[in-house]
C-alpha positions in Angstrom: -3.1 4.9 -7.0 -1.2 4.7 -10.3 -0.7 8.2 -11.0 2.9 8.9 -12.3 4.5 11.0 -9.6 2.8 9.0 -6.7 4.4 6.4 -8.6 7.4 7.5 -8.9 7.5 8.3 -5.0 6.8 4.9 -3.9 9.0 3.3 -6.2 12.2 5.6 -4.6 11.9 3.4 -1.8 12.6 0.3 -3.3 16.3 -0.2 -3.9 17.3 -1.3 -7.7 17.8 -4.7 -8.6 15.4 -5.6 -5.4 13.2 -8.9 -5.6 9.6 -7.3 -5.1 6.4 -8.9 -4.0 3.6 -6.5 -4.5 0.4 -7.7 -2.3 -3.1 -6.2 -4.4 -0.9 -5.4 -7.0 -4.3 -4.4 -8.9 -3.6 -4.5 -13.0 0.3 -4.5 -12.3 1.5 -1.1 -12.8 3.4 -0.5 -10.2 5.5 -4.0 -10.4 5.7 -3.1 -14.3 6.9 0.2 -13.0 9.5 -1.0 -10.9 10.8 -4.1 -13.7 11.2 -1.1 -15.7 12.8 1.8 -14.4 14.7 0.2 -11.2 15.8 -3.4 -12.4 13.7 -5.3 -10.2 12.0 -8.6 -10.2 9.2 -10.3 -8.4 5.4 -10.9 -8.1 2.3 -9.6 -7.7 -1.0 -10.8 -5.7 -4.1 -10.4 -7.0 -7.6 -11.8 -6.8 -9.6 -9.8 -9.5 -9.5 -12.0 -12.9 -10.1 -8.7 -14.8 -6.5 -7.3 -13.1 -4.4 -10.7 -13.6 -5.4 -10.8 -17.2 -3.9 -7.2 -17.0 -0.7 -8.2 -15.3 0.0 -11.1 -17.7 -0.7 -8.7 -20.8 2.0 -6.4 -18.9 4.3 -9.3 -18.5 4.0 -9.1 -15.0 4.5 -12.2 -13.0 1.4 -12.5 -11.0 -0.1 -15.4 -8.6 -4.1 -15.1 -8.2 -4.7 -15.6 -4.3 -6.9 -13.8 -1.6 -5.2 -12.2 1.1 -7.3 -13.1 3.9 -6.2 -16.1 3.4 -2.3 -15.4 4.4 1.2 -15.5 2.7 2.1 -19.9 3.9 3.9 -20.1 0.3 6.3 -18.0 0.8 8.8 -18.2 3.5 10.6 -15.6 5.8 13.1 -12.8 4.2 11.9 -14.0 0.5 11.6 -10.8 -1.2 13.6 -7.4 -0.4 10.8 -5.8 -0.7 6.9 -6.5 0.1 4.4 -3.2 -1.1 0.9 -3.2 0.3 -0.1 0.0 -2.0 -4.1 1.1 -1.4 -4.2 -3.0 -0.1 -4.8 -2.7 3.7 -8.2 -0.9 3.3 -9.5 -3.5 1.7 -8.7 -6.9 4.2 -10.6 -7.8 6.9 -7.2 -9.0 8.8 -5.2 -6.4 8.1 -2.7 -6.9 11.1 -1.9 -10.5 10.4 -1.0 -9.2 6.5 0.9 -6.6 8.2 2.9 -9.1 10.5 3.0 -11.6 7.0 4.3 -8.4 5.2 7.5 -8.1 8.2 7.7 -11.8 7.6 8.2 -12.2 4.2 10.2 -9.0 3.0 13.1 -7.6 4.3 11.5 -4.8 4.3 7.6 -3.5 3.9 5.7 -0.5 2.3 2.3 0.2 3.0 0.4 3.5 1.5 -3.4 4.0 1.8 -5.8 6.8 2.0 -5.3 8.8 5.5 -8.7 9.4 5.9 -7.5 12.1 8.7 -6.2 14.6 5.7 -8.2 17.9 6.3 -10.8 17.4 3.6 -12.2 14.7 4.8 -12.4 15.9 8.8 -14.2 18.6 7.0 -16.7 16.3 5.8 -17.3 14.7 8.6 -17.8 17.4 10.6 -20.2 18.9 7.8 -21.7 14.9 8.4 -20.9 13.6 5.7 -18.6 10.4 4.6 -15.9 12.5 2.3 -16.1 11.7 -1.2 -12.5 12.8 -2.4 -10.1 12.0 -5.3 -8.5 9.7 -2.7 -12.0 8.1 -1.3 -13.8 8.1 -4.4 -16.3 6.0 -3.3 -19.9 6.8 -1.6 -19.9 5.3 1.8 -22.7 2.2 0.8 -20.7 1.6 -2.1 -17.0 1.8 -1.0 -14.3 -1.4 -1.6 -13.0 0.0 1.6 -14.1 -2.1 4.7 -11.8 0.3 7.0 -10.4 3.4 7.5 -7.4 4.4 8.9 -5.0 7.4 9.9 -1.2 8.1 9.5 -1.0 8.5 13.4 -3.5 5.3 13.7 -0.8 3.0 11.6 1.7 4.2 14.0 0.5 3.1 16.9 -0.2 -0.8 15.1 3.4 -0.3 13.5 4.4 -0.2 17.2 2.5 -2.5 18.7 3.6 -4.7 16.0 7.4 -4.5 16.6 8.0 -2.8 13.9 10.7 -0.5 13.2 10.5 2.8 10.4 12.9 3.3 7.9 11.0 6.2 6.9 7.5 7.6 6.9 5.7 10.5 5.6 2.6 11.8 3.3 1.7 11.9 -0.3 0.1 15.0 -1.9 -0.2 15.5 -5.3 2.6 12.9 -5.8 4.5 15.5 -3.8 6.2 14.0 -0.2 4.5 15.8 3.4 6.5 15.3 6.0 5.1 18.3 8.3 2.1 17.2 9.6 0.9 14.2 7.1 -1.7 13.1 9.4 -3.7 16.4 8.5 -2.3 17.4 5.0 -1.9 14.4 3.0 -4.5 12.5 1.6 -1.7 9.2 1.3 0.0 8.0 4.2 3.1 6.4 3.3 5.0 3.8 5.5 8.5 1.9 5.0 9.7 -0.4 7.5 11.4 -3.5 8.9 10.7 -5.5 11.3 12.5 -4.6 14.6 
């Protein structure tokens, strides 16, 4: 998700000056984003040699690790801020990076595709996987091993002990805070741990 608005959106969460791990950071964008525009610092995580090579040529501070495999190196309350941007989808233990994410940042933002976004019930009840601008994947070819809903990432943000800041949907770049769970194809979460 680099598109500028969305961009934008997510990065009015993060305070200015904040200390920023960003967890799949892909080619560094966002973190270049934020270094820019709000005066902050930090790292990103990726695995992909194609999107560290990006982040270095960005000048963004990047450590090449695999998720699954946890957050040991760094140690509670390190960063201000811990973003998990179109990241969850992709790992196979995605409550334990959840529960790292509470760990590690003062606070945490997660955004992925809400795969319960109209369109894409509309698929399925057509039945079909949706193929959208936010799923743009086939489903035998998808990065995605999960799916998961606004109101589904409530429930785990719950059962997890953890406590929202604020929470809504992304359209367009545009906030939905009336009924995300069917019209917005991002969910968008920012918490702390409770």
């Amino acid at each position: 998700m680099t598109e500028k608005a969305t961009m934008e959106a997510l990065a009015r969460l993060v305070p200015e000056g904040s200390r920023v791990l960003d967890l799949g950071c892909g080619d560094g964008s966002m973190l270049d984003y934020l270094q820019r525009s709000r005066g902050c610092s930090g790292y990103g995580i990726e695995i992909a040699d194609a999107n560290v090579l990006a982040c270095v040529r960005r000048g963004v501070n990047v450590i090449q690790l695999n998720l699954d495999e946890g957050l040991a190196m760094f140690g509670d309350s390190s960063f201000d801020v811990v973003l998990q941007i179109d990241t969850l989808q992709h790992l196979r233990n995605a409550e334990v990076m959840l529960r790292e994410t509470a760990r590690v940042g003062r606070t945490g933002i997660v955004a992925f595709p809400n795969f319960a976004h109209w369109p894409n019930r509309l698929s399925v009840l057509r039945g079909r996987m949706p193929v959208t601008r936010r799923l743009p994947y086939q489903w035998y070819d998808t990065p995605n091993i999960r799916v998961g809903t606004y109101k589904d990432f409530e429930v785990l943000a719950l059962k997890n002990q953890l406590r929202m800041i604020d929470s809504f949907g992304l359209q367009n770049g545009r906030a939905v805070r009336w009924c995300p769970n069917a019209r917005a194809g991002t969910a968008v979460f920012h918490f702390e741990h409770a």
